[in-house]
N, C-alpha and C positions, 0 to 999 in steps of 0.2 A: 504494500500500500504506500502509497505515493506519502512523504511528510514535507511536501511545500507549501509556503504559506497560503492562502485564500485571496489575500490581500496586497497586491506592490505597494513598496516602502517607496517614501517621500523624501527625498535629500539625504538618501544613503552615501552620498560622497561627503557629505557635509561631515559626517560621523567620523570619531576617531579611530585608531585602525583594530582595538579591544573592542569598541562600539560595533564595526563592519562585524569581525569575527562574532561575536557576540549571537547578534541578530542572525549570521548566516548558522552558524551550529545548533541554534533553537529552533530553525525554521526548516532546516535540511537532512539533520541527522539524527540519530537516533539516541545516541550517545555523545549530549556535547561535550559533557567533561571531558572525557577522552580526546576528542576533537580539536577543543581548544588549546591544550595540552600539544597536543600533535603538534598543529597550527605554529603555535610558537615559539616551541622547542627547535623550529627551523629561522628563527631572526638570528640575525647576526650577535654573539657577544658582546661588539663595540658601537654602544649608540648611533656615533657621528659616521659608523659605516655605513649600517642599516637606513643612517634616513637618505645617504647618497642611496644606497639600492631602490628604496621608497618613490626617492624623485626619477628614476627611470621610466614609470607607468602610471598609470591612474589606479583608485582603489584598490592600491596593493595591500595585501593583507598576510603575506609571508615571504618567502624566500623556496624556488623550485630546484631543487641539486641535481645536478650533472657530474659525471666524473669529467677528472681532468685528470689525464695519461697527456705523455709525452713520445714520440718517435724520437729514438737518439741515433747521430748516426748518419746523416740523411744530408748526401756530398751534394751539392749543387755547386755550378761554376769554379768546382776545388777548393770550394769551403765548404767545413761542415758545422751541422744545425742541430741542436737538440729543439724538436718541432712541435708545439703543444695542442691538443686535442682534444675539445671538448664532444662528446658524443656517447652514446648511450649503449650502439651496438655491442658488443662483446667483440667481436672479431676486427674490428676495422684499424685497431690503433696495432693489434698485433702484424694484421697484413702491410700494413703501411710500413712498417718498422722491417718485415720482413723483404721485402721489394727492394729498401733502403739497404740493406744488410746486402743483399742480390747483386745492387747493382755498386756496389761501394770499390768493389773489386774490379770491377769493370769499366770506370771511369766515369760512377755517378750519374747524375743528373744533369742537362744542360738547359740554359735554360735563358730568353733574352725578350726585351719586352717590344712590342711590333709599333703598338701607339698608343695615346694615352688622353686619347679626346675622348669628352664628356658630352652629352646631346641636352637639351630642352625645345620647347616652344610653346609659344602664344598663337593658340586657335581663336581665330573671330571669322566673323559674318561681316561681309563687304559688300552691296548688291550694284556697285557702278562700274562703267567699264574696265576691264581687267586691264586695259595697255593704260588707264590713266594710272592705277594704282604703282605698275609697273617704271608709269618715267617717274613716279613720285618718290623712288623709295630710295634712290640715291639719295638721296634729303633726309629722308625718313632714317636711315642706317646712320645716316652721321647725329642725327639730333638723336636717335636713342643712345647711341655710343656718351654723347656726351652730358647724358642726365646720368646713366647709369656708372659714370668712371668712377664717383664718388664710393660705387659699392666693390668696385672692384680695385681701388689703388693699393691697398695689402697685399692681394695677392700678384700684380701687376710688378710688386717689387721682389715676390719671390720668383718671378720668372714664369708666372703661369698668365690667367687672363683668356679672354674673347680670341678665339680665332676664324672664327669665323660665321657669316651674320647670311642667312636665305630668305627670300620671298617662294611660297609653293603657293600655286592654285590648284584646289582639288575640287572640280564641280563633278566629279564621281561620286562626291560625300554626301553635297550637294549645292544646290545655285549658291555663288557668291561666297562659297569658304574657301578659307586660301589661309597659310601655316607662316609665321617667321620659325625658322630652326636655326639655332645656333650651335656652335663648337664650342667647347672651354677646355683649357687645359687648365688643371686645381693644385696640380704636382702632389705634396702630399696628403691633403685633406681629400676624402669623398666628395666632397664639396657639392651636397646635393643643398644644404641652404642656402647657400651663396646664390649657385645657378637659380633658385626659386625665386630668389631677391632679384636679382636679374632681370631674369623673366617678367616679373612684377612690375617691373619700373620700362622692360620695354613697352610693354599691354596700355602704360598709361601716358607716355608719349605716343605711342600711334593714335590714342584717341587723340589727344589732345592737340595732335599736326593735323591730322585727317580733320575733324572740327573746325580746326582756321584755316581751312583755305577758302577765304573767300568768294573767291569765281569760281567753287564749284557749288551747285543746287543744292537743295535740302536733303534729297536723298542720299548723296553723294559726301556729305558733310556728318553722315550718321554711321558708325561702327560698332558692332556688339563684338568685344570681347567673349569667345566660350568660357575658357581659361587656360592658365600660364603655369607649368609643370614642366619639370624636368622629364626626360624619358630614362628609363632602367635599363633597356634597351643600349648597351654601347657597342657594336662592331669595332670600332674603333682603339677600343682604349683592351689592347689584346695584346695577350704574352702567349709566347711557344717553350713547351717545356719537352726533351727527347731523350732515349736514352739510344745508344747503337754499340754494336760489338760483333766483329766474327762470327758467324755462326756457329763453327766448332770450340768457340769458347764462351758460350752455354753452359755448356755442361751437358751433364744427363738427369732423368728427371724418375719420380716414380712409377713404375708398373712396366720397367723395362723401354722408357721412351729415349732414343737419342737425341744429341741437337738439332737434327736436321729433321727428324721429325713435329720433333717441338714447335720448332720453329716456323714450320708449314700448316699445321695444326692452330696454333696462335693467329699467323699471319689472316688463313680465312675465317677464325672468328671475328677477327676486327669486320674482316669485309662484308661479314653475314650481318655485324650491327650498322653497317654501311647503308644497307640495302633492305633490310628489316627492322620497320619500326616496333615493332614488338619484341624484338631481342634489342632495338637500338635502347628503348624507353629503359630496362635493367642496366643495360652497358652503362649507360648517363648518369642511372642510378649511383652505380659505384663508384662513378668519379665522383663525385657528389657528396659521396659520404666520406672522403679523404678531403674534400674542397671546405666545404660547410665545417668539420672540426675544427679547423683551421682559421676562417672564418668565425666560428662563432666565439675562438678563446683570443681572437685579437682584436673583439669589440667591433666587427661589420658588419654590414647587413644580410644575413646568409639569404634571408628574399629575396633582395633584391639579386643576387650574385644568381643563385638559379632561375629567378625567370629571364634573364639576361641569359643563360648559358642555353635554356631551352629554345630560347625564341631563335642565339643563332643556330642550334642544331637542327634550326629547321629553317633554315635564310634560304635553302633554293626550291621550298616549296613540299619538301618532304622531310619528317623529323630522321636524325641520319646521330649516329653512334660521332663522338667527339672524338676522338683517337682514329689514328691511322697509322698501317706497318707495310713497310715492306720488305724484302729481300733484295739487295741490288748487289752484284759482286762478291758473294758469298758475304755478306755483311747484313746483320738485322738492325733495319731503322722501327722505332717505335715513338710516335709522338704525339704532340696534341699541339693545335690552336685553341686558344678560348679566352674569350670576353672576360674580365676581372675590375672590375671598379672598387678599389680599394681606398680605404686611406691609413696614416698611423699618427696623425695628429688630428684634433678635436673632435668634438661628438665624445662616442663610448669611449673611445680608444684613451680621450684623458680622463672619465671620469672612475669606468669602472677597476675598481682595485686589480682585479684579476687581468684584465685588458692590461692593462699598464706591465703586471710583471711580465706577460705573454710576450707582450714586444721586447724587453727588457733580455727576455730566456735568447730571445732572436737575435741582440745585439744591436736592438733598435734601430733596426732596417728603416728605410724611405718607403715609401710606395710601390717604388717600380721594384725593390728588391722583394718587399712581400709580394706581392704578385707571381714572381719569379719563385718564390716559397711557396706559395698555395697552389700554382699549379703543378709544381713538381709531386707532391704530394699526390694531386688528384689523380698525377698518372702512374706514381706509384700503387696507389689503390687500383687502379683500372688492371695493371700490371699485375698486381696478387691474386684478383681476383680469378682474369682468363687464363692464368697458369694453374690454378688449381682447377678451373673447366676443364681443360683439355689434360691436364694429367689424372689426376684423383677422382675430379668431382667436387664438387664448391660445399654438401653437405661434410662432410669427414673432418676440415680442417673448423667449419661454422660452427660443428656440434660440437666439436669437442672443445672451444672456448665458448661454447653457450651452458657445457656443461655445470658448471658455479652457479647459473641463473637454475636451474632446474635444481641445483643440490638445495637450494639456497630457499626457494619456494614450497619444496618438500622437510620442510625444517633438519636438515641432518647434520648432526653433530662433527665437530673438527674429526674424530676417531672415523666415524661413518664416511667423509668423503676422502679420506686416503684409502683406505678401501674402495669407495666406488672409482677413485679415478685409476688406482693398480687394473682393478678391474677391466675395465672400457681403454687401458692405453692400447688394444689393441684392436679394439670393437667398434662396429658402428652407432654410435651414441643415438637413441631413441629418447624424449618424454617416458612412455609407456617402460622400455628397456629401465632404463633406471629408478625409477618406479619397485619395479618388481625386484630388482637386486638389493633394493635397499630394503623393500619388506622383509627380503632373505635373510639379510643378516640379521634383523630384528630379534629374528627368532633365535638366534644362536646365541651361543653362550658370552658374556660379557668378557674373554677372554679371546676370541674370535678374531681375526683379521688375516685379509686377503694381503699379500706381498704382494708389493707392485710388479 
């Protein structure tokens, strides 16, 4: 039976955050004490950290925990990285570490960044002739330029700024719409307020030029604004991360696979996620979960990073796998392009604690070199992942670091999981499978234990 209130609450923001908890543990569950209890026991020990956590979101009323692992290990450009991960999967930070580990011997990670432009635009409704709008906007570009310099003279001295300024007609959309889009390089901030501010101030000189020109009619003299937004969207601002090596210095792999099988094996999984969005949408996945850890323990927007990663894995019209291999002269190339809007100054990056050491673990990289670190990583991941496809099978290595989630859910004691993992070092790890081997031991004597 349902225990939600009958009635919505009036200025529940208003409330303080024992007040929020309060009202929601009487209204929701069944056991508040408990609840509350729960709730709390998850705030921060240090006030003045908690209310920075606090001011991240509205109606915060706890603290949600993620682990935070590290990949050590992880050579890029011939430096190496101890890489921090925040994510929940069991397997991901070990695969990542594992790839690292692979290709450490092999000359790393390579990895360079392509460009670093940012997009926005101001969508309006213009219904007069398109050629007048057209000779108007050389005028139009310079008098926005020069309302909105005031918002960008900061970044203008660190070497970033406006680069570039469009007029688009799209009467596809419909009569009389038509796009400014701009370019910004932000160097190391994300600098997705900045571009908003921007944005803002160009929207309100187009009114305000378009408006005074006298010798044009009423209709002509009238502009709606839709609105002025950044795009997530950046082709542009893209880094290539690759790893390549011999063929025959692969190695060899489990279940009796040589290099050159591997290798051929590997190469046309890429090309199946190529060409198959159904295997490409898992492929992306797993980049993704090497990207976003990464991502989310250096204070970024992991949103925005993937829907930008999707939209370009699918720029020529079909969604298509990020990674690509080849074979060329007995040599395996393995790499990736991909869209990364980062930053490692302002926003989360200075506020939250954890953000701060993350960069810190990094050696407080720029922009363009975390970029250069997150996408290695991704391809790392992608890397562990289709080597365990095409040799083992992706369950064998998954289950058996998911194994802890399963001990850990069937409450079984420090004695009980050295026995179950003796057990399973050899076996295919099941839910049901350890289940039953742990009921097994139950029953035997308190003296009992399986050798690993």
């Amino acid at each position: 039976m349902s225990t939600a209130p009958k009635q919505p609450i009036a200025g529940f923001s208003k409330l303080s955050k024992v007040g929020k908890i309060k009202w929601i543990v009487e209204n929701f569950f069944r056991d508040p004490d408990t609840v509350m209890r729960e709730l709390t026991s998850y705030w921060h020990h240090n006030e003045d950290q908690q209310k920075v956590l606090d001011g991240f979101s509205e109606n915060t009323i706890s603290n949600y925990l993620l682990p935070y692992g590290v990949a050590p290990n992880v050579l890029i450009n011939g430096q190496y990285y101890c890489v921090p991960m925040v994510i929940e999967e069991s397997s991901v930070v070990a695969a990542a570490s594992a790839a690292a580990k692979f290709w450490m011997d092999r000359g790393g990670f390579q990895a360079r960044v392509i460009g670093m432009i940012k997009k926005g635009q101001v969508h309006f409704l213009w219904r007069g002739p398109r050629e007048k709008l057209e000779a108007l906007f050389p005028m139009l570009e310079q008098a926005m330029r020069r309302d909105a310099a005031v918002h960008l003279a900061n970044m203008e001295k660190r070497g970033g700024g406006l680069v570039g300024v469009r007029l688009r007609t799209l009467p596809e959309v419909e009569a009389g719409y038509y796009q400014i889009d701009i370019d910004m390089e932000t160097c190391d901030s994300m600098g997705a307020n900045l571009i908003n501010t921007v944005l803002e101030s160009f929207a309100q000189t187009l009114t305000d030029v378009i408006s005074g020109q006298a010798d044009w009619s009423d209709e002509e003299r009238e502009v709606q604004v839709i609105m002025s937004i950044l795009s997530n969207y950046t082709p542009e601002c893209l880094v290539r991360a690759e790893v390549s090596c011999p063929v025959n210095a692969l190695g060899s792999f489990p279940n009796g696979i040589d290099a050159r099988t591997f290798a051929e094996k590997f190469a046309l999984a890429v090309r199946i996620a190529r060409m198959d969005p159904y295997r490409a949408t898992t492929h992306n996945k797993g980049i993704f979960n090497g990207i976003d850890a990464v991502v989310i323990a250096t204070g970024n927007d992991f949103r925005a990073v993937e829907a930008c990663g999707h939209a370009y894995a699918a720029r020529d019209g079909q969604y298509r796998g990020l990674s690509e291999c080849r074979i060329e002269d007995e040599v395996f190339h393995f790499w990736m392009d991909i869209p990364l809007a980062l930053g490692t100054v302002g926003g989360l990056t200075a506020l939250h604690p954890m953000a701060r050491r993350s960069l810190e673990l990094l050696g407080n990289p720029t922009a363009e070199e975390l970029m250069q670190i997150v996408a290695s990583v991704g391809l790392a991941q992608n890397f562990a992942a289709l080597r365990s496809l095409v040799t083992t099978g992706i369950q064998q290595g998954h289950m058996k670091m998911h194994l802890q989630n399963i001990l850990h859910s069937l409450g079984a004691s420090d004695h009980e999981k050295v026995s179950v993992e003796g057990h399973f070092s050899d076996k295919v790890v099941t839910y049901q499978g350890v289940r039953e081997y742990l009921e097994w031991i139950r029953t035997q004597p308190a003296t009992f234990a399986v050798k690993p």
